[in-house]
Structures are given as structure tokens and as C-alpha cells.
Phi, psi and omega in degrees: 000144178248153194122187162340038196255115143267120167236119203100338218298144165233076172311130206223130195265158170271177183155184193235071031277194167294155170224089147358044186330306210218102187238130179048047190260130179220133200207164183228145162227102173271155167350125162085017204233109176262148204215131195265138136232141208214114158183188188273163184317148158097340204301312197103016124352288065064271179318308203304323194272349205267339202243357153297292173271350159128014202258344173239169199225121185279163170269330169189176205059224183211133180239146197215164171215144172032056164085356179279151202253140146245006162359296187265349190270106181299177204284298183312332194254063130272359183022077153245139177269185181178136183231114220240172203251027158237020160107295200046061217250176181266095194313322208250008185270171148273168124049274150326308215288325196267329176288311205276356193292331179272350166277331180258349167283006177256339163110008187317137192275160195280349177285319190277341180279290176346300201291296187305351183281311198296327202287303192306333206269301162341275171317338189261358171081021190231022160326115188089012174255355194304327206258329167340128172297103135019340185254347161274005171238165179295167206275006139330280122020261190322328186282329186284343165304311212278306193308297172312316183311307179287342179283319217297285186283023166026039184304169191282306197204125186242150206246121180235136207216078164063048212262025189238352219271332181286358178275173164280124237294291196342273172310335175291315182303297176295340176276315189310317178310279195339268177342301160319326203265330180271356155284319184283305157348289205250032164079011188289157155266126191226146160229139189239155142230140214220161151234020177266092157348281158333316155352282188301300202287008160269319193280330198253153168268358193181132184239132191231160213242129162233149199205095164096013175099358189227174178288129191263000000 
């Protein structure tokens, strides 16, 4: 299968005792496939996706794309995208500025950045914002920045992490459509995490329950 297979994984935090996070979770996400985790805060949710992408350090099993071990593959070369749930956007950049930032730390030449900025500003529905502060816009807005940003470098799988939850139910809702129809749009692999049930079943193809550090 090509995508995404974690087998086994144990995120393990230290302390006095240790806190188990993540025990024995094993999953498939294939290509073009977005996959949902669903539960409540502390569940290992969270870890589980940190350890995907490489930003936390598992304690045991694997995570592999299209049969490669990334055991050893830091988090910058595993070209996974991640969307955090304020955005974390660059306050003093604009718009453009903030999209186009993981295409020129990549050497992208600026003709090719330009284009890819204008195509995402398309997509995210923010045409004519490019120049725009990043501190001016809503906080709507701003996630679809966060989003495009993350899009930017057509990484293998982007990874969202509650990337809805600071919005207002309203907007949560309407943004949730968008996000799904703009992950298909661009053929992405997605892993989400979420605790809003309706989310998952909107943004996702397929949901799966975490409870206790495990597959519910």
C-alpha cells in the first residue's frame, strides 16, 4: 500500500512515573485519503500525530511512507506538512510573505514562488490579501493562511492538529466544509485531529476513536 503505515507506535513522556501516551497504535492512511482521530483531551491523540510527524520522538514501533522507515528521518526532511490549532503564523510577515516562507527556505526561485502563492490564494478563497498583514485578518482568515502555507511545499501528508478549534461554532462549521474541499482539490493525505465528532465527519473519509493512549 502507498501512504502512511504506523505500526505498533509508543510515545513514552519521561517523568516520575513515565506517561505512556500512546500505546500500540497501528494504522494505515493511503494516498489521497484523509483519516480523522477522534477523542477527548489527554486521549494521546495529539502525541500520536507528533510522532508522525516527527516532532516528538516515539518510544517504540514505526512510522513509514510508501514502505520507507522514518525511524531515523528528521522531522524537516520527512515532507510532512502540519497545521497547529493558532495557526502560528509570522506576525511581522505579509500574507504572500507567510505562504511563500517554506518555498524560499527550500531554494524555490521567486518566479515559481510568486506562482504558487497566487494559485494557493486562489484556493484558500483569499485572492487580493497577498500584501496584506497577517494581524489584519480574521481569525478565519488567518487559518486559511496557515493552511496555504502548509500546502505550499506539497508535502506527502499534512498533518492538523484541532487546526478549527479557536473559531467560533459557526465558522468552525463552515471552515470545516472549505478545508475538506481544499485537501481534495489538491490530492492531499491528511491526518487530523479533532474532538468534535461532526468535524471528524465532515473533514474526513474515515474516523477512528482514541481512548487512553489506544485504538478505541
Amino acid at each position: 500500500m502507498t501512504g502512511l503505515a504506523v505500526r505498533d507506535l509508543h510515545v513514552t513522556y519521561p517523568g516520575t512515573p513515565p506517561v505512556e501516551a500512546v500505546r500500540g497504535v497501528s494504522l494505515d492512511i493511503a494516498q489521497g485519503e484523509t483519516l480523522a482521530l477522534l477523542g477527548p483531551s489527554g486521549c494521546g491523540k495529539s502525541s500520536l500525530l507528533a510522532a508522525v510527524v516527527g516532532i516528538v520522538d516515539a518510544s517504540g514501533g514505526s512510522v513509514a511512507w510508501d514502505g520507507e522507515d522514518f525511524a531515523r528521518v528528521p522531522v524537516h526532511q520527512r515532507g510532512f506538512g502540519l497545521v497547529f490549532q493558532d495557526g502560528q503564523l509570522f506576525p511581522h510577515l505579509t500574507v504572500g510573505a507567510n505562504i511563500a516562507f517554506g518555498l524560499e527556505m527550500s531554494g524555490v526561485g521567486r518566479a515559481a514562488r510568486a506562482a504558487r502563492v497566487d494559485e494557493l490564494l486562489a484556493l484558500v478563497g483569499l485572492e487580493g490579501l497577498r500584501d496584506r498583514g497577517v494581524t489584519e485578518l480574521s481569525g478565519g482568515q488567518r487559518q486559511r493562511v496557515a493552511l496555504a502555507r502548509s500546502l505550499a511545499p506539497r508535502p506527502r501528508l499534512l498533518a492538523l492538529d484541532e487546526p478549527l478549534s479557536s473559531l467560533d461554532a459557526d465558522l468552525r462549521s463552515r471552515l470545516a466544509v472549505e478545508v475538506r474541499d481544499i485537501l481534495r482539490a489538491e490530492g492531499m493525505t491528511g491526518l487530523l485531529v479533532t474532538h468534535d465528532p461532526a468535524e471528524a465527519e465532515v473533514m474526513a473519509d474515515r474516523v477512528m476513536r482514541m481512548a487512553d493512549g489506544r485504538l478505541a
